[in-house]
C-alpha positions as CSV (number, residue, x, y, z in Angstrom):
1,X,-29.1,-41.1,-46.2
2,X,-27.5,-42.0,-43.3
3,X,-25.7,-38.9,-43.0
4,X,-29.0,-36.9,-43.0
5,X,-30.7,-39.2,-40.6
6,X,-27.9,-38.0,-38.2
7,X,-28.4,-34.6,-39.2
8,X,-32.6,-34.1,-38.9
9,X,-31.9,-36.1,-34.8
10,X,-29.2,-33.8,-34.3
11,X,-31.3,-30.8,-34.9
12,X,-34.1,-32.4,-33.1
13,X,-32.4,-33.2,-29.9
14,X,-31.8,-30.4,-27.3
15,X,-28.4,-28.8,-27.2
16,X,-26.4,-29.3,-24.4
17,X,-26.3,-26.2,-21.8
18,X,-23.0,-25.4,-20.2
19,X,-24.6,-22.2,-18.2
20,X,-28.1,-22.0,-17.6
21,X,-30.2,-18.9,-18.1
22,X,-30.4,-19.0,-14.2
23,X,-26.8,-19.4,-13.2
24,X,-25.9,-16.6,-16.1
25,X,-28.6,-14.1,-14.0
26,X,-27.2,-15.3,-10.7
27,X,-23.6,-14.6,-12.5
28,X,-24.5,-11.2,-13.5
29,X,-26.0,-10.5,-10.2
30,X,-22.6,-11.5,-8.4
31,X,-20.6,-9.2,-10.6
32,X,-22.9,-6.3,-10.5
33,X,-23.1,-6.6,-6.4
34,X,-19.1,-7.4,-6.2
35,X,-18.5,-4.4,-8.6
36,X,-20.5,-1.5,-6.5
37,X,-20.0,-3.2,-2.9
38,X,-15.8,-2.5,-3.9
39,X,-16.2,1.1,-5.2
40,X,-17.9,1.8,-2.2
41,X,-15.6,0.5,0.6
42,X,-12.8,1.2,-1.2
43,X,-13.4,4.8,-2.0
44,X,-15.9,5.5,1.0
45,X,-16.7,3.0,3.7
46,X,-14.5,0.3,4.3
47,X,-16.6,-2.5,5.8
48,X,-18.8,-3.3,2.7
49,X,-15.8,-5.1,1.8
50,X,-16.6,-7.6,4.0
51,X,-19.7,-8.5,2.2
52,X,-18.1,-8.3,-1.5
53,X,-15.4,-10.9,0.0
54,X,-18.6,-13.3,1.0
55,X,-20.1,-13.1,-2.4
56,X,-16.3,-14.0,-4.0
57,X,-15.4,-16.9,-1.1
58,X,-19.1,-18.4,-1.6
59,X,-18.7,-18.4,-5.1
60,X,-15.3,-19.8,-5.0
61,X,-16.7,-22.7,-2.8
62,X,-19.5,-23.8,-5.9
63,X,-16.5,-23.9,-8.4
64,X,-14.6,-26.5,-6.1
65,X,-18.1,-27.9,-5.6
66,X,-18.7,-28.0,-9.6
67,X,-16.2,-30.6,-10.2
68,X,-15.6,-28.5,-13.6
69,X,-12.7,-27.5,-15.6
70,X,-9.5,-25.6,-15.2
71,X,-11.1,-23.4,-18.3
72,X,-14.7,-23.0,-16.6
73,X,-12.7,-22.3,-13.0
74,X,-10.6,-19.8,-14.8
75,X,-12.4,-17.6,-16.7
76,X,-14.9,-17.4,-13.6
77,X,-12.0,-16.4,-11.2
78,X,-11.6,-13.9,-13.8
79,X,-14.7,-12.1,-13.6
80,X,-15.2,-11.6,-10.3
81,X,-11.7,-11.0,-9.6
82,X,-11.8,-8.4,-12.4
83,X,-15.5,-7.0,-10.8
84,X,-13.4,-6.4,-7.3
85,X,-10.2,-4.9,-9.2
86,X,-11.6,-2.4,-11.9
87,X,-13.9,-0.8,-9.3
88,X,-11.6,-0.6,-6.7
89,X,-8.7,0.8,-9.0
90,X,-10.7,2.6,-11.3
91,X,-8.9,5.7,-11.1
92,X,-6.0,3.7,-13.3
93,X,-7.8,3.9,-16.1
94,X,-6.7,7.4,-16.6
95,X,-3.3,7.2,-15.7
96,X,0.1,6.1,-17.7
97,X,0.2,2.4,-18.1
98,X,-2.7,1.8,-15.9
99,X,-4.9,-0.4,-17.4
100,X,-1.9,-2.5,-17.7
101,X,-1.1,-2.6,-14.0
102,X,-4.8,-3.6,-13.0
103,X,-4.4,-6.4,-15.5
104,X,-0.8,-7.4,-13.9
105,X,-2.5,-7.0,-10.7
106,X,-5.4,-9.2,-11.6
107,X,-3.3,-11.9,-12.9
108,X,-1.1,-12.1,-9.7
109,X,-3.9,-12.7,-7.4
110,X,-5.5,-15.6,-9.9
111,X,-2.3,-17.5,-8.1
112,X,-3.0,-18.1,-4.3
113,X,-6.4,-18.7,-5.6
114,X,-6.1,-21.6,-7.7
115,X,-3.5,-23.1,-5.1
116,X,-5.9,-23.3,-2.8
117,X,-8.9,-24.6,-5.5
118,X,-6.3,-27.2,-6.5
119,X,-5.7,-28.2,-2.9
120,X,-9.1,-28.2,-1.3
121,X,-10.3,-30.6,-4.6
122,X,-7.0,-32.6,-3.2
123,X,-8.9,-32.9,0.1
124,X,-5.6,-31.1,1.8
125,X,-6.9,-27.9,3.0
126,X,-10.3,-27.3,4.8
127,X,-12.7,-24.2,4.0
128,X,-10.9,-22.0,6.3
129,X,-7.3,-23.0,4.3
130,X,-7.9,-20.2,2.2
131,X,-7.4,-17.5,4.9
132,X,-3.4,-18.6,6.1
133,X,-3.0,-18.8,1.9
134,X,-3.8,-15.5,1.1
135,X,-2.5,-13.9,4.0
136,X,0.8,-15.2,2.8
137,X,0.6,-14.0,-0.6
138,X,-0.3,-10.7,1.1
139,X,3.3,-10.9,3.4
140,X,4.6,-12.0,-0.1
141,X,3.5,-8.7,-1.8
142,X,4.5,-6.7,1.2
143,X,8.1,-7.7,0.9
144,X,8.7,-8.2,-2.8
145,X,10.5,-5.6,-4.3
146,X,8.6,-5.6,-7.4
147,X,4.9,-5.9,-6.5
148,X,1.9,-3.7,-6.0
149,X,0.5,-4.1,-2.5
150,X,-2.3,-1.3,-2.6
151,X,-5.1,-3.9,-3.0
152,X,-4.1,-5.6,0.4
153,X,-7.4,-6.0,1.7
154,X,-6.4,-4.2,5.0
155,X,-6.2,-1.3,3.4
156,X,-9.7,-1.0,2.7
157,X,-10.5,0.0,5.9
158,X,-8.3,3.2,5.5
159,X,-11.3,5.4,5.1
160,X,-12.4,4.3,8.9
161,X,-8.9,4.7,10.8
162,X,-11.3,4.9,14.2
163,X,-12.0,1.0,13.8
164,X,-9.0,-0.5,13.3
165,X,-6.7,1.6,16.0
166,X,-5.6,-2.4,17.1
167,X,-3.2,-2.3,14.0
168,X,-0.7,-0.9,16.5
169,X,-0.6,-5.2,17.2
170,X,-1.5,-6.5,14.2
171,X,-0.4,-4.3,11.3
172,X,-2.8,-4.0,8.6
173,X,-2.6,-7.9,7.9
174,X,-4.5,-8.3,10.6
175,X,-6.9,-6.2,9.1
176,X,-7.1,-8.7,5.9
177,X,-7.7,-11.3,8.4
178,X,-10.8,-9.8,10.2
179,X,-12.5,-9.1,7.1
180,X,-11.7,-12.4,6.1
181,X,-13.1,-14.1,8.9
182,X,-16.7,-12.1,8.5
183,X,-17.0,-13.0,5.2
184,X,-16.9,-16.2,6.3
185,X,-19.0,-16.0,9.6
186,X,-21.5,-14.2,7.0
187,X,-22.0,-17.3,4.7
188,X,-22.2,-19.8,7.8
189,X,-18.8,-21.0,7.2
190,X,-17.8,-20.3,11.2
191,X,-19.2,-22.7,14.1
192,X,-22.5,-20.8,15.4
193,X,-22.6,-18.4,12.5
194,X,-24.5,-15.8,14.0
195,X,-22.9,-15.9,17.1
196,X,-19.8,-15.6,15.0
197,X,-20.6,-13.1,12.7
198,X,-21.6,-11.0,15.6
199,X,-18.2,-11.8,17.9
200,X,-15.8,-11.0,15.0
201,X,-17.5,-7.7,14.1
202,X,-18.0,-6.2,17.6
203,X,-15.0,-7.2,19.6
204,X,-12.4,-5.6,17.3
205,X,-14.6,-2.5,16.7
206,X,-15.1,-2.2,20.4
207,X,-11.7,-2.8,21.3
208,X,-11.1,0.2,18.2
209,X,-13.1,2.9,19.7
210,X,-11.8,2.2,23.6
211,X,-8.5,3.1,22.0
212,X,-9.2,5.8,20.1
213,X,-11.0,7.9,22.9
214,X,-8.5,6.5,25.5
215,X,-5.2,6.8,24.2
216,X,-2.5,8.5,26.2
217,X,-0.2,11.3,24.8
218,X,1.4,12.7,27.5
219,X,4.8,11.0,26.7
220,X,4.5,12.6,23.1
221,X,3.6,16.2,25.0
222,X,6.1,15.6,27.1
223,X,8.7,16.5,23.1
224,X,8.5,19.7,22.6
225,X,6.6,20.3,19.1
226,X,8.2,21.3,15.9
227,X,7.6,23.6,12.8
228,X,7.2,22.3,9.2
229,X,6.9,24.1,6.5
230,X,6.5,22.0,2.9
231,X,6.1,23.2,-0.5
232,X,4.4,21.6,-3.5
233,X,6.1,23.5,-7.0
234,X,3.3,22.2,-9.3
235,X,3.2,25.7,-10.3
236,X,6.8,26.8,-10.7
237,X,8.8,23.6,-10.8
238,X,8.2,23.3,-14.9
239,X,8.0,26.9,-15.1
240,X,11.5,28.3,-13.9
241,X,15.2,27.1,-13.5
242,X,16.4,24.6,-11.3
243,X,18.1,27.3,-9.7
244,X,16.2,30.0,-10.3
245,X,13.9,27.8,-7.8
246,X,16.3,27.0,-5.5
247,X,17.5,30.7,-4.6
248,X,13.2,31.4,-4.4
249,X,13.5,28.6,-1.6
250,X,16.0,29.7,0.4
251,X,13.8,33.0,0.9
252,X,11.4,31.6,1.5
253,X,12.5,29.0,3.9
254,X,14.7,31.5,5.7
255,X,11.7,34.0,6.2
256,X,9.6,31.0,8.0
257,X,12.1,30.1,10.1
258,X,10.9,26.4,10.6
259,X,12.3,23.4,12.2
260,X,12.2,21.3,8.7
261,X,11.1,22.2,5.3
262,X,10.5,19.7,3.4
263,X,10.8,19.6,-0.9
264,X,8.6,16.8,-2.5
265,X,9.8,13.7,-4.6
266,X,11.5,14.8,-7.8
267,X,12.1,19.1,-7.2
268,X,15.1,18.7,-8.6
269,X,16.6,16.3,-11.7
270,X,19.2,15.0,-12.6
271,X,21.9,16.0,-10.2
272,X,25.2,14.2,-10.7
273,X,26.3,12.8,-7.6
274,X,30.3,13.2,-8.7
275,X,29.5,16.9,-9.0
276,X,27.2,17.5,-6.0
277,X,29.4,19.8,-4.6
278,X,29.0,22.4,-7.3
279,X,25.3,21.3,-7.9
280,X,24.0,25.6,-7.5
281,X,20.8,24.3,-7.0
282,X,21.8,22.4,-3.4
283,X,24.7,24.8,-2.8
284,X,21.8,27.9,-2.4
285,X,20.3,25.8,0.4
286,X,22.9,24.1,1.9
287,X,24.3,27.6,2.7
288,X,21.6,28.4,4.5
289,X,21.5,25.5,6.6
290,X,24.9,26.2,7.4
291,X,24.1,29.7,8.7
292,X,21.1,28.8,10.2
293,X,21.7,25.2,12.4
294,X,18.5,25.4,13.8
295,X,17.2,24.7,10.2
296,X,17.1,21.4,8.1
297,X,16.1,20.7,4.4
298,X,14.8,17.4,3.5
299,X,15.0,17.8,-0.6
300,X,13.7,15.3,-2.6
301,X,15.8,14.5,-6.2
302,X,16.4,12.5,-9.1
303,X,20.4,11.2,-9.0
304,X,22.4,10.6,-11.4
305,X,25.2,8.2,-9.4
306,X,27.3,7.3,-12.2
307,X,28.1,4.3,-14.1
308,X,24.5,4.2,-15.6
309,X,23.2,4.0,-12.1
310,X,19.8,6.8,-11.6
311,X,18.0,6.6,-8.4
312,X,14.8,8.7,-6.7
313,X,16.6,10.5,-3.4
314,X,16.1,12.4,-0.7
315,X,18.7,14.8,0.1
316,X,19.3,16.1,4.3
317,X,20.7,19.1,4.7
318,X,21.6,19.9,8.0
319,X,24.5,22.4,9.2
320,X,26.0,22.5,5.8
321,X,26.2,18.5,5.9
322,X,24.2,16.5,3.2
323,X,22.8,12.9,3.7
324,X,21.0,10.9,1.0
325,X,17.9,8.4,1.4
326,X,17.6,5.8,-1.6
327,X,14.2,5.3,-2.9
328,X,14.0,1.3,-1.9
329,X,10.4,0.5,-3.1
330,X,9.8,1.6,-6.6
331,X,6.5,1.3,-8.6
332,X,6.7,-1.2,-11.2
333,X,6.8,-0.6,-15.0
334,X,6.9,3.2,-14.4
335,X,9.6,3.5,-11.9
336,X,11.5,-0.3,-11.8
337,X,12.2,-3.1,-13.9
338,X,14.3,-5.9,-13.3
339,X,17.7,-5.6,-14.8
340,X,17.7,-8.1,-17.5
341,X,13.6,-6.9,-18.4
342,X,15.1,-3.1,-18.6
343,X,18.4,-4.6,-21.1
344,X,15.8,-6.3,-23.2
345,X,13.7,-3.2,-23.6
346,X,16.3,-0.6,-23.7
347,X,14.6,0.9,-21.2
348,X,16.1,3.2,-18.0
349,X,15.3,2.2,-14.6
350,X,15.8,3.5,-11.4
351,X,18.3,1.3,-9.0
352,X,16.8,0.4,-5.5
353,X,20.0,-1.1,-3.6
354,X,22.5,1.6,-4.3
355,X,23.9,2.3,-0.7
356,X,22.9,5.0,1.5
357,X,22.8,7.4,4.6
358,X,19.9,6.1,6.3
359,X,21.4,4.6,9.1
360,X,22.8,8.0,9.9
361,X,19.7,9.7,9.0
362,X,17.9,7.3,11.9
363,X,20.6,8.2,14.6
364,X,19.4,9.7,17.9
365,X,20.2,13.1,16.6
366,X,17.6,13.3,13.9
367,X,15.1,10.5,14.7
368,X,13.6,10.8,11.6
369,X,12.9,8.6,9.1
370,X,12.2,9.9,5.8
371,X,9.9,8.5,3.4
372,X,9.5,8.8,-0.6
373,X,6.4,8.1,-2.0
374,X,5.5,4.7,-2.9
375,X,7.4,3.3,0.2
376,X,4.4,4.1,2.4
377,X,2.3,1.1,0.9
378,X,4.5,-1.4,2.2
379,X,4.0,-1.9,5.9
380,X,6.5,-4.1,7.0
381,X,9.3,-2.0,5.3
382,X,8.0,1.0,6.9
383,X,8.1,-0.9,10.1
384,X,11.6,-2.1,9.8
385,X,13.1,1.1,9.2
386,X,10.7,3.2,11.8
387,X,13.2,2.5,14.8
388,X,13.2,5.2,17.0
389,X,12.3,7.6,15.0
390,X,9.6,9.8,16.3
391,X,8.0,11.4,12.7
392,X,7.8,10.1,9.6
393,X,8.8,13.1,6.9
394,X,7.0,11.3,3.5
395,X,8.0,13.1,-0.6
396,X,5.7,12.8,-2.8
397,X,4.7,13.2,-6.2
398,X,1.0,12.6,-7.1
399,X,1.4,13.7,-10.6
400,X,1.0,10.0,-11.6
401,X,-2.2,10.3,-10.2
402,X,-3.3,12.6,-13.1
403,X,-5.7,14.5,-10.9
404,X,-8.4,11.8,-10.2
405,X,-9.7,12.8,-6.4
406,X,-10.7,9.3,-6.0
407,X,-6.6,7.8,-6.4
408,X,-6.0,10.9,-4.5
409,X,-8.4,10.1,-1.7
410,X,-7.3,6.5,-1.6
411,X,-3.6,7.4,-1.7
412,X,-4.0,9.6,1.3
413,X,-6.4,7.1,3.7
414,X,-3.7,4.0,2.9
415,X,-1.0,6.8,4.4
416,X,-3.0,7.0,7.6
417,X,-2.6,3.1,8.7
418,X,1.5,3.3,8.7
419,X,0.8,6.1,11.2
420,X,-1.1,4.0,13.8
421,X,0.6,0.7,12.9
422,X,3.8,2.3,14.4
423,X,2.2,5.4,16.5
424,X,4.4,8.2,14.6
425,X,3.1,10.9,13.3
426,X,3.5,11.7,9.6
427,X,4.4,14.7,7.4
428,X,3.4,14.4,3.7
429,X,4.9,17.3,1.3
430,X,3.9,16.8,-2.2
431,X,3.7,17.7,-5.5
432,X,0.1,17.9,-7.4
433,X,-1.4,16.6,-3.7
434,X,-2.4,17.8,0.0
435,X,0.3,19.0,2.2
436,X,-0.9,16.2,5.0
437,X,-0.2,16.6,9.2
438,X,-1.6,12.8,10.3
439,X,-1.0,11.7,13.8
440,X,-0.6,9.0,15.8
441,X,-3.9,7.9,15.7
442,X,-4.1,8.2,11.7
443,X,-6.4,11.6,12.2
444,X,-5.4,14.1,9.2
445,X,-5.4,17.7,12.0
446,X,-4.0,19.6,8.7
447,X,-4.8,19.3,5.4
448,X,-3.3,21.8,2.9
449,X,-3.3,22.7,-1.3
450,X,-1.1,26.0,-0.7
451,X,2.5,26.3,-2.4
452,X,3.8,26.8,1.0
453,X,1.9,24.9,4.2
454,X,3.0,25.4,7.7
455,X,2.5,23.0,10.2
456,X,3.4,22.6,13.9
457,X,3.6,19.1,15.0
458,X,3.7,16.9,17.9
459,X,6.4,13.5,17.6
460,X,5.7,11.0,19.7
461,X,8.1,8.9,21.9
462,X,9.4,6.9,19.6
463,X,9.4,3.6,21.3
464,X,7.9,1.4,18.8
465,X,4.6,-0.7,18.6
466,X,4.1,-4.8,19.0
467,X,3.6,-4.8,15.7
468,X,7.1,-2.6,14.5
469,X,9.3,-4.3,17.8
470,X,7.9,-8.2,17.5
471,X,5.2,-9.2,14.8
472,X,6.3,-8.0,11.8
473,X,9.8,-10.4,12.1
474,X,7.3,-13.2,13.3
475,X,4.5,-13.2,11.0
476,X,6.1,-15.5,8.4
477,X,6.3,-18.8,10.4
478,X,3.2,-17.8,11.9
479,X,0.9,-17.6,9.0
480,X,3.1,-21.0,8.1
481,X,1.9,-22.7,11.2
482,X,-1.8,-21.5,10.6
483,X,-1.8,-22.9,7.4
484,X,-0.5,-26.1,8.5
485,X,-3.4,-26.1,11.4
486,X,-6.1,-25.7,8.3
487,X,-4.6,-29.2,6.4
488,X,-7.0,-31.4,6.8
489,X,-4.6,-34.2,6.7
490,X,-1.4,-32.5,8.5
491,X,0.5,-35.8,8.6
492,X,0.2,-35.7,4.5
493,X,2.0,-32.2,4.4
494,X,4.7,-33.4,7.3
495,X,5.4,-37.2,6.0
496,X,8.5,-37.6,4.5
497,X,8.4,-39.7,1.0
């Protein structure tokens, strides 16, 4: 009787409500406005990010404020993180292995997130403790090997390369941090938050547009311009023989007479390095360059080193001579795996620290730095190996892309910021993409879908940016020291137990 008692009050009484019909609209709400607000500055206008970042820092701030559990803060990170990532990336869907890369993605950033929940319920960081936090898993991304750095929120504003011409100091890090910082003035977070809000979003657009109308060019007019011709063989490269379209090249490369022609990332496959030499494919244009000095071929290739070891190249050919560039940033899962990951699966890999001629490559005869692919989404590594070179020369395969003209569109804007982060002008020859002239102020002046595109090109002087010379080999200890600056107890971080 007792038993049923229990039962009929148990019935009676009111259940209790984890989410309220209110918080669930407000919830929807947030993930419907995060959702559009990233599809639209990723894809068109880069400062509505600023906005989506309020809504996902604000609602951050209520789950430290809840008091509520890992499992409640968790699966709420989750949502909104996956709002900003599926719109922002969802051109993946469509592609090899995508979904599972957005979900990889996703994961990763759920980790300088929760640090910085778990240390602002500590009472160690202050509000603005989040900004040093992820800035450093941004440098983190940046520099890992194995990481996918196309989300950097710098990069958002890729699609607007007038307002952010000041990346020639900061790099598109700094970037992150302005967008950061007016999410924050927007949801009163900054002393004086109007006065803020309106200080951090003038002063760096200002600053932007004086640069872009003022910049001077006579040292680059002062170089005497060069002709590039590049092909993209998405028509013939499946179609014909390896050297069956090699000997099509050389006549056609020889009847344009150009500077540098460059071949995109993976013409040719499978050439064994111990056997180069004979490789009739590379012998056709090699013998050109040889009677022709004036004349060099930047090929890109697939090579088989030996031992096991494959990598993605890209062959010089200059006066007979050949040089090869290593593919150092490789896109994971598709491309890279760690060593023991690609035993276990039985699975090839490409190798990333096989030694090559790049030094040689970036000597004061060339002063060129060549580029494959997926390297051009990692800004301090393009920095690092810029030098003195005075063009970047990118190969490139968009085939991954599977045609989408939003990855495509993205793809090309990111491409843009490496060009005024280190004022060089880049080159982009690819396959299944646009044949791309940028310049040094990241303005696309040719854009091209032929087989063969002919461009004539301006380099610049080649002396290297704040940002390529000094920030870039500073930024670590600097974000450090900003981060220590947000504790709200420093002496807690410095004491030693």
């Amino acid at each position: 009787m007792k038993v049923f008692n229990d039962l009929i009050v148990g019935i009676k009484r009111k259940p209790r409500i984890l989410v309220s019909a209110k918080s669930y609209q407000l919830l929807v709400l947030e993930l419907l406005s995060i959702f559009f607000l990233s599809f639209l500055s990723w894809n068109y206008f880069g400062l509505l990010f600023a906005p989506c970042l309020a809504i996902i820092l604000n609602a951050i701030e209520k789950l430290i404020a809840s008091k509520r559990g890992p499992w409640f803060v968790l699966i709420h990170l989750l949502l909104y993180l996956s709002a900003w990532h599926f719109a922002s990336l969802l051109w993946m869907l469509g592609i090899d292995k995508g979904l599972y890369g957005i979900i990889c993605n996703l994961i990763l950033y759920l980790i300088p997130i929760s640090i910085y929940i778990l240390l602002r319920r500590k009472g160690i960081l202050s509000i603005l403790g989040f900004i040093p936090l992820f800035l450093l898993f941004e440098w983190a991304i940046n520099v890992s090997n194995f990481s996918y750095p196309w989300l950097t929120i710098g990069n958002v504003l890729s699609n607007q390369t007038y307002l952010v011409q000041w990346y020639e100091w900061s790099g598109v890090l700094g970037g992150s941090l302005w967008l950061l910082l007016l999410s924050y003035a927007s949801i009163g977070k900054l002393v004086r938050p109007l006065t803020s809000f309106i200080i951090v979003l003038c002063v760096p657009i200002g600053i932007s547009l004086f640069m872009f109308e003022n910049s001077d060019r006579s040292t680059e007019l002062a170089i005497n311009s060069q002709t590039v011709l590049t092909f993209n063989g998405f028509k013939k490269q499946d179609s014909v023989m390896a050297d069956e379209l090699s000997f099509f090249l050389m006549k056609e490369i020889e009847r344009n007479n150009c500077n540098i022609t460059l071949l995109p990332e993976h013409t040719f496959r499978g050439i064994k390095r111990k056997e180069i030499d004979r490789n009739l494919s590379l012998k056709y244009l090699r013998t050109l360059t040889a009677k022709k000095p004036n004349i060099s071929i930047l090929v890109g290739a697939t090579m088989n080193q030996g031992d096991g070891v494959l990598t993605n190249s890209a062959i010089l050919l200059n006066q007979g001579a050949m040089l090869q560039k290593v593919k150092r940033k490789l896109v994971p899962l598709n491309e890279y795996l760690p060593k023991s990951i690609a035993r276990l699966l039985k699975k090839s890999t490409f190798s990333l620290d096989y030694p090559d001629d790049t030094d040689k490559i970036l000597e004061e005869n060339f002063r060129m730095l060549p580029s494959i692919c997926y390297e051009m989404f990692y800004s301090f590594f393009i920095a690092d190996y810029v030098k003195s070179s005075n063009v970047i020369y990118m190969l490139s395969s968009e085939k991954f892309l599977n045609d989408s003209n939003l990855g495509k569109r993205q793809y090309d804007n990111i491409i843009k910021l490496r060009a005024i982060e280190n004022r060089v002008p880049i080159v982009k020859a690819s396959n299944h993409g646009s044949a791309l002239y940028i310049d040094t102020k990241g303005e696309v002046i040719k854009s091209s879908d032929l087989e063969f595109s002919k461009f004539s090109i301006t380099p610049s002087s080649g002396k290297g940016t704040f940002y390529s010379i000094f920030l870039k080999k500073n930024l670590f200890p600097f974000l450090v020291l900003f981060l220590l600056l947000t504790c709200n107890k420093v002496q807690f971080i410095l004491r030693i137990k």
